[in-house]
Every structure is written in C-alpha cells, then in structure tokens.
N, C-alpha and C positions, 0 to 999 in steps of 0.2 A: 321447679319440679312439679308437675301435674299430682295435682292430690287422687290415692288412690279411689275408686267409688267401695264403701262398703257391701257385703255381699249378703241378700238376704238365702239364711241358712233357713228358713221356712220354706224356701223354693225348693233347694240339694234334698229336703226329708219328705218332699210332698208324695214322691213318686212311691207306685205300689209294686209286688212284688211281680217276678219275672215268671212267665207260663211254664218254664225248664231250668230245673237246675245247672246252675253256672257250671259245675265241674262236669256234668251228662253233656252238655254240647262242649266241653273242649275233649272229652275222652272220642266221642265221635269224630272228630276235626283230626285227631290224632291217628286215632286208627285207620282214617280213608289217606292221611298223608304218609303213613306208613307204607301203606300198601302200593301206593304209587309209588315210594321210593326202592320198594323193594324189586316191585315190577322194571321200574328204568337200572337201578344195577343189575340185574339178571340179565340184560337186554347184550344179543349177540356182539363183539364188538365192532363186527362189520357192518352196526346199525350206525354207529357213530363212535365217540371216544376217542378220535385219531389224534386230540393236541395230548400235549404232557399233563402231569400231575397236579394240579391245583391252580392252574390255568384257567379256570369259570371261577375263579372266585370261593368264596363262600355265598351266603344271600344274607342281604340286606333285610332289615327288619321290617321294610314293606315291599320288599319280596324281587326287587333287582339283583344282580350278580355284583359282587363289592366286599366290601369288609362288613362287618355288625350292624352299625348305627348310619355309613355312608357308601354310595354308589359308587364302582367305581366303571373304567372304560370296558372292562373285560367282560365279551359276552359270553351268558349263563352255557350252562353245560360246556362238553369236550368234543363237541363236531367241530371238524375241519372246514377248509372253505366249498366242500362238497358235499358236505354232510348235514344231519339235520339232528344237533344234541339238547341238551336240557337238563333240568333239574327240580327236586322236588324237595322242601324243608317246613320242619317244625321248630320253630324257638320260642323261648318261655323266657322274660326278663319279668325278676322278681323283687324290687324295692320293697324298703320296710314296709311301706301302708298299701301298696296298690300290687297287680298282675299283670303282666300284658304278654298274652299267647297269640303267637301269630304261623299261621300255617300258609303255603301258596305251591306254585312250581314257576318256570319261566322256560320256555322255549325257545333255544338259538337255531338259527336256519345262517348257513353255510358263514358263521362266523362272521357275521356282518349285520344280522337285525338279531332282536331279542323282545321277546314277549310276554308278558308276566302275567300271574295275578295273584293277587293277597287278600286272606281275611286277618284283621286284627280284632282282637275283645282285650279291652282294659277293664278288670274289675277294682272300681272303686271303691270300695276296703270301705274303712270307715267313715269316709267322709260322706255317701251316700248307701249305708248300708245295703246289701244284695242286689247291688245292680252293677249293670257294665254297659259299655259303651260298643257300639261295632260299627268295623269300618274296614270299607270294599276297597282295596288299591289296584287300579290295573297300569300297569306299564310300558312303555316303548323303549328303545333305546338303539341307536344307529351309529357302530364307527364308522366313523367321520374319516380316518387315516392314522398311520402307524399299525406296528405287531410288537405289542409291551414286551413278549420273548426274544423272536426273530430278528429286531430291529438293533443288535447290541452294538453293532457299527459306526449307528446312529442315533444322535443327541436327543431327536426330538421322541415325547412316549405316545403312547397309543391313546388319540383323542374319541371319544364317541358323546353324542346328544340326547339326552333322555327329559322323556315327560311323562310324571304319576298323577292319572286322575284320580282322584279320591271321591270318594259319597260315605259321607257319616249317617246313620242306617237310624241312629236315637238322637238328632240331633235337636228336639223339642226335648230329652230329658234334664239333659245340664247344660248344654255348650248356649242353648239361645238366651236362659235365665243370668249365663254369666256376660251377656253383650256379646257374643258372637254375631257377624254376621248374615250368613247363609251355610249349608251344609253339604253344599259342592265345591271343588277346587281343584288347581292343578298346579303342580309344580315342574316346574321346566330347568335343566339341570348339564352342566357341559364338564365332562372327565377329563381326565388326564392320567394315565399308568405307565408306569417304565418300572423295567425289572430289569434289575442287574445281576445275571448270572454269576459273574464273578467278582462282585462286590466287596468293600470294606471287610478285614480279620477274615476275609476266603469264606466267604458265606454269602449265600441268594440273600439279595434286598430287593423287598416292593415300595413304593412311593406310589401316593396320588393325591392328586387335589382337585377337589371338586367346588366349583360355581353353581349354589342353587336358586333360582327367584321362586320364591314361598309365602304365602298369606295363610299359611295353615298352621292351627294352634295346637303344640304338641300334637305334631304329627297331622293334626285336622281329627285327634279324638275328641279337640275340644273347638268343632268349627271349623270357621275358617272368618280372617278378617275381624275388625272388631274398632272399640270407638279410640283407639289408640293410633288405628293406620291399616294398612292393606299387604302390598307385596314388597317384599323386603332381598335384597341382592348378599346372600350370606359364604360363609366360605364354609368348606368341609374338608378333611385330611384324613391319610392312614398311612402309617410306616409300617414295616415289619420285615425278621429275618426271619429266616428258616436256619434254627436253629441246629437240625438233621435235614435228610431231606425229604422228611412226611411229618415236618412239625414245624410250626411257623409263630413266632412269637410277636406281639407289636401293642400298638396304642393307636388310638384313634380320636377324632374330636370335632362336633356338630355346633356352629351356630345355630340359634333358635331365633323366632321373631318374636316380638313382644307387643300384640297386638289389644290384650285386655287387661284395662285399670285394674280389674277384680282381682288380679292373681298375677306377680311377675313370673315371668317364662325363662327358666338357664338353660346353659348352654348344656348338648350333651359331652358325655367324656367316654370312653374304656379301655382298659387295658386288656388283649385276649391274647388266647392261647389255641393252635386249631392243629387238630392231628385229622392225618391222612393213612389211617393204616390199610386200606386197598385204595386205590384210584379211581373208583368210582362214590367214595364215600367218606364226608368230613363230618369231623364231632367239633364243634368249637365251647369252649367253656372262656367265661369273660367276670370280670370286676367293673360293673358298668355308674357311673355319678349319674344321675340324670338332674339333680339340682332340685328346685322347687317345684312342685307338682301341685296344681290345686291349692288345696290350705296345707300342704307339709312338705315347710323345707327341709332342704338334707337329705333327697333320697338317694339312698345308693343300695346297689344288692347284685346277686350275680342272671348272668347271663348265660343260657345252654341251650344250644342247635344241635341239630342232626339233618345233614344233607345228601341225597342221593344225586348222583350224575349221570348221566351217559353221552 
C-alpha cells in the first residue's frame, strides 16, 4: 500500500479572507434561481410540459436531469418530442463540517438533447476557515435510444450519453496544494432508465445505472487528477418507488476516484424522498453519506432541492 503524503496545514490556513460574504452570494444565487423557477412553472402549458409527472427527473447535483448524486437517461424538463422544456433548481447538501450549494437550470429541446449548467460553492468549514471553493459544470447529454415510460413492452431502458465539463474557478486555493493536477476536466458518462409502470407490490419503479470515466476530485471541488492516477471507469445507480403517485421514494450510490495520497476519497451514498405536489415542481429532501471529505471522516447530513419544470 502506497504510503500516504502528509499534508501541509500551513498551506489549507495560508489563504485570506473572501471579498463577499459566503451566505450574501448564495442568498443571490437563490433568489435568481427562484425566479427562473418560478417564471418556467408559470410558463403556458402549450410552451412545453406534454410528458407525465416526474418524467425529467429531478437534477442532479451538477445540474443534469437524474436522481441526487447520479445522472440518469431522462432528459431535463416535460417537452415532448416537439417541444422545447427544461428546468431550474437549488439544492444545499449539508454534512457535519462542510456546505455544498449548488444552483443551475438544464434545457431539453424535443426530448432528445439536454443542456445544462451549474454553479457549485463548497464551503469549507473548518478545515480552511471562511473560504469555499467554486465550480462552473456545463453539460450535454443525448438519447441515444429507448422511452424509459413508453417502451413497457420492451426489455431494453432508455440509453442517453452525457458529458460535464467542469472549471474549478479557486483551484490555486486548496486543490493544487493538496497535489491536484489541473483545474479543468470532463467527465463522459452513458445511462440507462427503465420504468416500470406496473411494477413489483402494484407500484411505479425507476432503475438506472450509470457508466462514468472521471479524473475529478470530489466532484473536481478538489481538481482534477492527482499523483495517485487520472481517469477512472466507475459505476453509478438509483432505484426507487413511488410510493403514491407524487411521491417517490429510493436510494442511490456513487463511485468516486481516488486520485490524492493527501486525503482518501468514498464513495457517495443517499437515501431520498421527492414529492411532486404540481407537475411542474419537485421538493426532494435526502440522508446523503458522502464518506471522507478532506481531513473529516464520517460525513453524512441531509440533502434539500427545489426544482421547477416546464
């Protein structure tokens, strides 16, 4: 076993303080994502909205259409294949020592391409007092083939191909002192969803599993690559029922790469819960592991989105 490298904590204290308070730029970020979300549910439904109920997914924590933590095949918003929908969300995952707020929207053009983008900020708590980390996600994602609804006659689910370019925006403040290697990267990523309308105990089930090749360190908040290795072929998963049929209950679970001696990287985990009380708008509330983070292991804490669709 490769011995780890000690980390110098004179590096993580060297930095100074931030020109705006951390909670003033996420109440901004909140407010302009509100307003878009509110703007696209308002939105006529002859603009878009023609698939079913929770058919876009919720978003992904770097801003794809999927479950919590993993992408899945389902493109963002409720346009049809003639239509042009999308979506706009805020989620806040709050482990014991750290924050991570991330705001974005994703645009689907006639149920066949999907367009994102994401700001993430992790504020790192104690371990680098008053600072945080930002990072830009923009995404793609193209089905490939299948309709994870429509297709119930048939075995195979609905495949699409996705790629998140990321740019970490502070990546001279922690990620290069802990042996990161650059502050660019992309992650390329292939879905699979199938949904069973009439599923096990007479209740809707989603499945998916996701293939991702990744060189980015938690998430690429901390880089990307490192003197450990580069891109890494991981699996991703998310089951869940619908427990009624504007409530959907499930579990999810993320390979990570482990690319810096400084700090082992786990795997992520959650268990979520997401209501749909209109059809253009999900709340999901979650019990999210995310494992060792930086110098503290054991993080675990909840997880809370709010998504608008049209």
């Amino acid at each position: 076993m490769r011995e780890r490298r000690p980390v110098d904590n004179h590096l993580l204290r060297s930095v100074g303080p931030t020109p705006m308070p951390f909670a003033a730029r996420i109440r901004r970020r909140a407010i302009a994502c509100a307003a878009l979300s509110t703007m696209m549910t308002a939105a006529h439904p002859a603009t878009a909205g023609g698939r079913l109920l929770a058919t876009g997914g919720i978003t992904e924590i770097e801003g794809s259409a999927g479950g919590g933590i993993t992408p899945w095949a389902l493109i963002a918003g409720l346009g049809t294949e003639d239509q042009i929908g999308g979506s706009a969300s805020c989620t806040q995952v709050a482990p014991q020592d750290f924050r991570l707020d991330s705001c974005g929207f994703a645009l689907g053009i006639d149920n066949r391409l999907e367009l994102s983008a994401d700001r993430l900020r992790f504020d790192l708590g104690s371990t680098v007092p008053g600072q945080s980390i930002r990072l830009d996600v923009f995404g793609a994602k193209v089905r490939l083939f299948g309709d994870a609804v429509f297709d119930q006659d048939r075995w195979w689910p609905q495949v699409a191909l996705g790629v998140q370019w990321k740019h970490n925006e502070d990546f001279g403040l922690v990620p290069k002192a802990l042996g990161a290697s650059h502050a660019d990267g992309a992650d390329f990523y292939l879905a699979a969803t199938k949904v069973w309308l009439d599923g096990p105990l007479d209740h809707t089930w989603l499945a998916d599993v996701t293939l991702r090749a990744s060189e980015a360190n938690q998430l690429g908040l901390l880089g990307f690559g490192g003197n450990l290795g580069g891109y890494h072929l991981l699996t991703e998963g998310s089951l869940g029922m619908f427990v009624t049929d504007r409530m959907i209950v499930g579990a999810e679970y993320r390979q990570k790469p482990n690319n810096l001696s400084a700090f082992r990287e786990d795997d992520f985990g959650d268990v979520f819960l997401s209501y749909f009380p209109v059809k253009y708008l999900a709340i999901t509330a979650a019990f999210a592991d995310l494992g060792n983070i930086a110098n503290k292991p054991g993080q675990r804490g909840y997880y809370v989105s709010i998504q608008g669709s049209l």
